[in-house]
C-alpha positions in Angstrom: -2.2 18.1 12.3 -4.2 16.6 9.6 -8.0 16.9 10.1 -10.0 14.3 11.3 -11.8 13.2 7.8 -8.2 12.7 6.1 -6.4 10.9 9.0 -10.3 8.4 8.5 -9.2 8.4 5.0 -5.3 7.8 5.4 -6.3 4.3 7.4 -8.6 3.0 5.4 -6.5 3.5 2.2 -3.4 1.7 4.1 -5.9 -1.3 4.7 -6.7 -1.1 1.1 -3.3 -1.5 -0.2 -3.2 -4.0 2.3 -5.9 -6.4 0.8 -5.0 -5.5 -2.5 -1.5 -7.2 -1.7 -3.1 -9.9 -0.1 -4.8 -10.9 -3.4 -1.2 -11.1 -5.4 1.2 -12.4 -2.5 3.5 -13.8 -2.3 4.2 -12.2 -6.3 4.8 -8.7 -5.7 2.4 -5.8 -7.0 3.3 -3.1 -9.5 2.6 0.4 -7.6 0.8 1.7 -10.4 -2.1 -1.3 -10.2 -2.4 -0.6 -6.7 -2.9 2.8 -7.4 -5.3 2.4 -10.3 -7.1 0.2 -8.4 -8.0 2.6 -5.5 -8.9 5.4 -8.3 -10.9 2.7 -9.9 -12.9 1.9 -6.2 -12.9 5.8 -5.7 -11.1 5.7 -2.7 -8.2 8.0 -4.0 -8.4 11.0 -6.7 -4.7 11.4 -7.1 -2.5 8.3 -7.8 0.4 9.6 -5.5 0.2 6.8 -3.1 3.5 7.5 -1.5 2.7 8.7 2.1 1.0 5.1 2.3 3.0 3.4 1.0 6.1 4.6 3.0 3.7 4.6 6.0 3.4 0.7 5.4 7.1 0.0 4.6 8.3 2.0 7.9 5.9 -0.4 9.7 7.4 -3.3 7.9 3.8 -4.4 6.8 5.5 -4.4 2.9 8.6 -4.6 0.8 9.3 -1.8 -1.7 11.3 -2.8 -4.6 12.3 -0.9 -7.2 13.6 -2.5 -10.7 14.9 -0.6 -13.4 12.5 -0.8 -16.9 13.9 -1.8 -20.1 13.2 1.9 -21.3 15.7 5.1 -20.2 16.2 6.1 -16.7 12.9 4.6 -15.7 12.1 2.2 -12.5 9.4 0.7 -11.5 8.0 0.1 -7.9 6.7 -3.0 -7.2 5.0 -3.7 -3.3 5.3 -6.8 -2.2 3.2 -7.8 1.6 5.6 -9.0 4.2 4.5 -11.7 7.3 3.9 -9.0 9.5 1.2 -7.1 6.9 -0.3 -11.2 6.5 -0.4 -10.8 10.7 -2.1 -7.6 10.1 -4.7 -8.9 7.8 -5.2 -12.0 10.0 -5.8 -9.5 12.9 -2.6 -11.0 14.9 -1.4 -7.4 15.3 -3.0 -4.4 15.7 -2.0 -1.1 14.4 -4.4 2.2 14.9 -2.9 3.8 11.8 -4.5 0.9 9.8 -7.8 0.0 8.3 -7.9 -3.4 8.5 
């Protein structure tokens, strides 16, 4: 079981991406910004957002889409917040596991 501090840490960086979606929706979000933008506020030191992420798609709080780039064998992610994450923000749902 993950310890205490890093399960604190796991929510609040959820209701990060969260917000940070919120500022861009409806146009979805590269993963990258949303990634350098939590290094850039410090609340991450590795840019491997993927456990959130995937946390926040299984919940159906956002879309993951993936495009291919116009350079070889590359895709990029992009996030996009769904109604349900908007309900999240706006505090119509509740959800432990996020940091709202």
């Amino acid at each position: 079981m993950a310890d205490k501090m890093q399960v604190i840490q796991n929510k609040r960086v959820r209701g990060h991406i969260l917000t940070l979606l919120e500022l861009t929706h409806p146009t979805p979000t590269p993963c990258d910004t949303v990634a350098s933008a939590l290094l850039s506020s410090g609340l991450i030191t590795n840019p491997d957002i993927a456990k959130q992420v995937d946390y926040l798609a299984d919940k159906g709080y956002i879309e993951i889409n993936s495009v291919p780039a116009s350079y070889k064998d590359v895709h990029l992610t992009y996030l996009k917040l769904t109604a349900k994450g908007v309900d999240l923000l706006e505090e119509t749902l509740q959800d432990a596991g996020v940091e709202v």
